[in-house]
C-alpha positions as CSV (number, residue, x, y, z in Angstrom):
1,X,-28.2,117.5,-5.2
2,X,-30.8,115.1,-3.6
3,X,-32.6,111.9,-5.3
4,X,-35.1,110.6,-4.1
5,X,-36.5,106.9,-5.8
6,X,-39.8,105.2,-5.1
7,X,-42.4,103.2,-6.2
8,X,-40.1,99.6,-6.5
9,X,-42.4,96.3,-5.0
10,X,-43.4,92.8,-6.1
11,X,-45.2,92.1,-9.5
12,X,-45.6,89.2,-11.7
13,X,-44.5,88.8,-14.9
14,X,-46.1,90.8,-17.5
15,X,-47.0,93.1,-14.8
16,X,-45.8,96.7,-15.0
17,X,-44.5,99.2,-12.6
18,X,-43.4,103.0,-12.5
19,X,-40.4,104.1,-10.4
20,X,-40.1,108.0,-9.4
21,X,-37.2,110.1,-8.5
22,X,-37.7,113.0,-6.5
23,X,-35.1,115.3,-7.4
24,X,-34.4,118.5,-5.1
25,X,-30.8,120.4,-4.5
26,X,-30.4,122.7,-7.6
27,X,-32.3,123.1,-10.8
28,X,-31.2,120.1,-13.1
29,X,-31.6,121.9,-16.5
30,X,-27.9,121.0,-17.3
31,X,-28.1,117.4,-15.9
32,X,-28.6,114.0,-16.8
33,X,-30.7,111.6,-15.0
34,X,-30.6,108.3,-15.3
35,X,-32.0,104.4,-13.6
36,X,-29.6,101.9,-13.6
37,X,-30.3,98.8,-11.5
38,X,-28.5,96.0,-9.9
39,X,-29.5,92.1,-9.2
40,X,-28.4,89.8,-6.9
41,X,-24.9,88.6,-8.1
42,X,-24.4,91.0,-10.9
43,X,-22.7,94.4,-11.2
44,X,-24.7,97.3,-12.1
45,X,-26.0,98.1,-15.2
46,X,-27.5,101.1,-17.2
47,X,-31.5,101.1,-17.7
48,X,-32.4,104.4,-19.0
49,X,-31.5,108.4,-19.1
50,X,-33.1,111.6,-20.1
51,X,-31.7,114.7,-20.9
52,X,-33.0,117.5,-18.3
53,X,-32.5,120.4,-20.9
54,X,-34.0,118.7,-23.8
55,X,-36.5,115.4,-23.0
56,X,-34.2,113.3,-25.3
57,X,-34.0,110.0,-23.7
58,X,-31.7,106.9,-23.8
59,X,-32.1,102.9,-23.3
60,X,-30.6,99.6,-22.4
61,X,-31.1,97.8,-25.4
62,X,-32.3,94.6,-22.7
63,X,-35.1,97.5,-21.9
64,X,-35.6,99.5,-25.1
65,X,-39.8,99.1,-25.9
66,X,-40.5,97.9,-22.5
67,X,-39.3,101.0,-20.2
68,X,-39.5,104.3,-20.6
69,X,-38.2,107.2,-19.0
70,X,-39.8,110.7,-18.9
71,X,-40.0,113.6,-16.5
72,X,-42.4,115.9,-14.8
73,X,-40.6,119.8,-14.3
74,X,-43.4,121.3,-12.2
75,X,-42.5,118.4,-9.9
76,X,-38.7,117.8,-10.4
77,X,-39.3,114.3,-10.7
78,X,-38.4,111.6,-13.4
79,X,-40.7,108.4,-13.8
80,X,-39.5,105.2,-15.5
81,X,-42.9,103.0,-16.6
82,X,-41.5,99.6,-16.9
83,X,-44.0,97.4,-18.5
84,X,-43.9,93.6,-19.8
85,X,-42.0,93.0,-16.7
86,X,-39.8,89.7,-16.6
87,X,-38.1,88.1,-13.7
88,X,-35.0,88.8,-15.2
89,X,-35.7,92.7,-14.0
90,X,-35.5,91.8,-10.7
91,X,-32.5,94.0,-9.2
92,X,-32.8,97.5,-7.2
93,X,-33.4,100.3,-9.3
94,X,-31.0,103.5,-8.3
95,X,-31.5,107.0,-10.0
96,X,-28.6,108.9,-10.3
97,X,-27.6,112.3,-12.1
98,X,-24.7,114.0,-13.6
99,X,-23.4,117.0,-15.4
100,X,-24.6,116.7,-19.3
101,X,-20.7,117.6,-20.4
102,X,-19.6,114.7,-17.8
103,X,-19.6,111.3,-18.4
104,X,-20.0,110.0,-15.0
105,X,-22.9,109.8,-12.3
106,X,-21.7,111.7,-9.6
107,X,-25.2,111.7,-7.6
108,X,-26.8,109.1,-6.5
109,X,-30.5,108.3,-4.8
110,X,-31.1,104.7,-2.2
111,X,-32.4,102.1,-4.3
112,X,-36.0,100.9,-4.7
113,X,-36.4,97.4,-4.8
114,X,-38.3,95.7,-7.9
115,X,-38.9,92.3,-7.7
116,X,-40.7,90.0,-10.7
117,X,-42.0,86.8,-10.1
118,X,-42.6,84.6,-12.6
């Protein structure tokens, strides 16, 4: 299982951005994939997942109505559109999968950094 994320860079506030992962390995019908992100200082935290299998999506209550997670299965990629940006999302933004019956991430993809001036 490979994961691939992109699209991270420098945006003021308000601004919006959308973050791909490239996913490749095995088919990921019976996986969940998820963004969590990181800022300087802090542990990492949960942003958003989606169910492979059946689109249903969750959020990080600090991103719920701003972000939102959705994928593309002709190109094995999930996109998080993160809009109303504040500096406060500054971190680096890591996709990462696991097994729907498991609770943990076992796969993980580099980070993208996302940087919100305000």
């Amino acid at each position: 299982v490979q994961l691939q994320a992109s699209g991270g860079g420098l945006v003021q506030a308000g601004g919006s951005l959308r973050l791909s992962c490239a996913t490749s390995g095995r088919t990921f019908n019976d996986f969940v994939v998820g963004w969590f992100r990181q800022a300087p200082g802090k542990e990492r935290e949960f942003a958003a997942a989606i169910i492979w299998s059946s689109g249903t999506t969750y959020y990080a209550d600090s991103v719920k109505g701003r972000f939102t997670i959705s994928k593309d299965n002709a190109k094995n990629t999930v996109y998080l559109q993160m809009n109303s940006l504040e500096p406060e999302d500054t971190a680096v933004y890591y996709c990462a999968a696991r097994y729907v019956r498991s609770s943990v991430y076992d796969y993980w993809g580099q980070g993208t950094q996302v940087t919100v001036s305000s």
